[in-house]
C-alpha positions in Angstrom: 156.3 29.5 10.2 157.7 27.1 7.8 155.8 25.7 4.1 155.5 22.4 5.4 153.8 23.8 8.6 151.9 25.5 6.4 150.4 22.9 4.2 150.4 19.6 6.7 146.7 20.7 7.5 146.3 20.1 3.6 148.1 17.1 3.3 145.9 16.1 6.7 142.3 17.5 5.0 143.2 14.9 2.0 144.8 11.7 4.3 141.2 11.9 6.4 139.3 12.4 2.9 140.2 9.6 1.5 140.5 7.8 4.9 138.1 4.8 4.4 136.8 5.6 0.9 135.5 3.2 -1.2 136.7 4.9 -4.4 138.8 7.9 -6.0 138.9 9.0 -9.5 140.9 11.4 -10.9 140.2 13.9 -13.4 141.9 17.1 -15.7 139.2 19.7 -15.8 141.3 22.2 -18.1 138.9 23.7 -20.3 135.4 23.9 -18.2 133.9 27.1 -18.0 133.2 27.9 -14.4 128.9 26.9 -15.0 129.9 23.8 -16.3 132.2 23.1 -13.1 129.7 24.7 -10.7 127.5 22.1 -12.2 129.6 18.9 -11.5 130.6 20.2 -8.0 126.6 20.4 -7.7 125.8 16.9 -9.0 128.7 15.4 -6.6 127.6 17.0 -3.5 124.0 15.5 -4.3 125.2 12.0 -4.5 127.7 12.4 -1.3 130.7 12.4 -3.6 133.7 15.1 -2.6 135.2 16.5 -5.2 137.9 18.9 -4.7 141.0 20.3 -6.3 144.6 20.2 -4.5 147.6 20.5 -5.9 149.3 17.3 -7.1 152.5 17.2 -4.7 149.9 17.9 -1.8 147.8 14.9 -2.9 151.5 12.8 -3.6 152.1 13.3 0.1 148.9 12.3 1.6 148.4 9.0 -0.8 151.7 8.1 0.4 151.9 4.5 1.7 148.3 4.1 1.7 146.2 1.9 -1.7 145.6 5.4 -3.4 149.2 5.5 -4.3 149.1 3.8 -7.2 147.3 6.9 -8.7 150.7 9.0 -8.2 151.9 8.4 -11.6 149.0 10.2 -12.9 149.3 13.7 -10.9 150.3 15.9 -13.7 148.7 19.2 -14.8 145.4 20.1 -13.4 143.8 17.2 -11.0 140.4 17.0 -9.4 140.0 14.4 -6.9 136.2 13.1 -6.7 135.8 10.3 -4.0 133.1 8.4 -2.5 133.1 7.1 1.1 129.2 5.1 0.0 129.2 4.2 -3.3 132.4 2.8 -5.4 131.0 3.7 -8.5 130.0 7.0 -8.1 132.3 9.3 -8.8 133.2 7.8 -11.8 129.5 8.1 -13.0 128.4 11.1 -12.5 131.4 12.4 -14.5 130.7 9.9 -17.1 127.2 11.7 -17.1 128.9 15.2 -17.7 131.7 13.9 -20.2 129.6 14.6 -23.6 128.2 18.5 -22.4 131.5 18.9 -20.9 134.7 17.4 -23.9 137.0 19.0 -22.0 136.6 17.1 -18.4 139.0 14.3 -19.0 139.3 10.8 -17.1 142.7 10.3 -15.8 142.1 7.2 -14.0 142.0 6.3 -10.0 141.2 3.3 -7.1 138.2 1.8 -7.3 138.0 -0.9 -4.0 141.3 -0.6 -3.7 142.5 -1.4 -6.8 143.9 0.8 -9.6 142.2 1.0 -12.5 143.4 3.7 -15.7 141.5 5.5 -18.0 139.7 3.6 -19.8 138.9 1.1 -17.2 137.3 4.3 -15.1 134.9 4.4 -18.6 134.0 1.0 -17.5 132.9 1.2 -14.3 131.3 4.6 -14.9 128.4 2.5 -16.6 127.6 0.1 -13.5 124.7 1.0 -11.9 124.7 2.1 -8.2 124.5 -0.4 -5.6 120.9 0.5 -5.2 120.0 -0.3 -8.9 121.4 -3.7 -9.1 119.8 -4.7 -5.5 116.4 -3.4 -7.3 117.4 -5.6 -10.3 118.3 -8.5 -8.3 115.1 -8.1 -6.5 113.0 -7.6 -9.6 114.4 -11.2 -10.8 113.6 -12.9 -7.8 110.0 -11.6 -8.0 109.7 -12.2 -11.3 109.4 -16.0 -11.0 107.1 -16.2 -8.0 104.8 -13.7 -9.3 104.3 -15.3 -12.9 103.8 -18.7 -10.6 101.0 -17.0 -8.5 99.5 -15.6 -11.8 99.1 -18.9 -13.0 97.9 -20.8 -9.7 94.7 -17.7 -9.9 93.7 -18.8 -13.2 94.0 -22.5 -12.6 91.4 -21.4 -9.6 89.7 -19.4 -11.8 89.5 -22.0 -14.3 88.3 -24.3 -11.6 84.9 -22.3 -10.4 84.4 -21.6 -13.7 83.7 -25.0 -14.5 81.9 -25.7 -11.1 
């Protein structure tokens, strides 16, 4: 059997990966101890975040032609892939979470809603909330206004019998 027989089911494993993902970051994880790493893998798999390691030409061939190949340029040395089919920002924050316990995990960019986004733009969107936050915060605002309204109309009324 031939090498590329041998590692199309890889290359095939990665294209269905990141097949409708909403975001993949990239990251070098030279230099984590092997608790540290079983750590991240565990705080990925709890927010439904993949996070796996292939090798960079495997990952070159599957990105190929699709809106993860921007990130080509960056597949050098050791590479994790962490990607999110629910939540764009996930990835990217839950290693943000793990960046000051862990120096050595490194941000080396990735495709956020199919656009490309480097390093330091990765730091960025590693502080939005999740979807589910900002929804709550959104709600929260639009409560806000109608519940200091009501709050009022009950003392007016309590006001009212008060002087009856």
């Amino acid at each position: 059997m031939a090498k590329v027989e041998l590692k199309q089911p890889i290359v095939d494993e990665i294209s269905e990966l990141l097949n409708g993902a909403q975001a993949m970051v990239l990251v070098d994880y030279r230099g984590l101890t092997v608790e540290q790493d079983t750590k991240l893998r565990k705080a990925m798999r709890e927010s439904n975040v993949v996070y796996k390691v292939y090798k960079n030409t495997l990952i070159k061939r599957a990105i190929a032609g699709t809106e993860f190949e921007a990130v080509a340029g960056l597949l050098d040395g050791p590479t994790a892939i962490a990607v999110s089919k629910e939540d764009a920002t996930a990835p990217a924050r839950i290693i943000d979470g793990f960046l000051k316990d862990m120096p050595a995990l490194e941000f080396k960019g990735g495709v956020v809603a199919g656009e490309f986004y480097d390093e330091k733009m990765i730091q960025v969107i590693a502080k939005i909330p999740s979807r589910e936050v900002l929804l709550g915060r959104l709600l929260g605002s639009m409560q806000s206004p109608i519940a200091n309204f009501a709050r009022v109309l009950k003392q007016i009324a309590e006001k009212d019998e008060a002087q009856a």
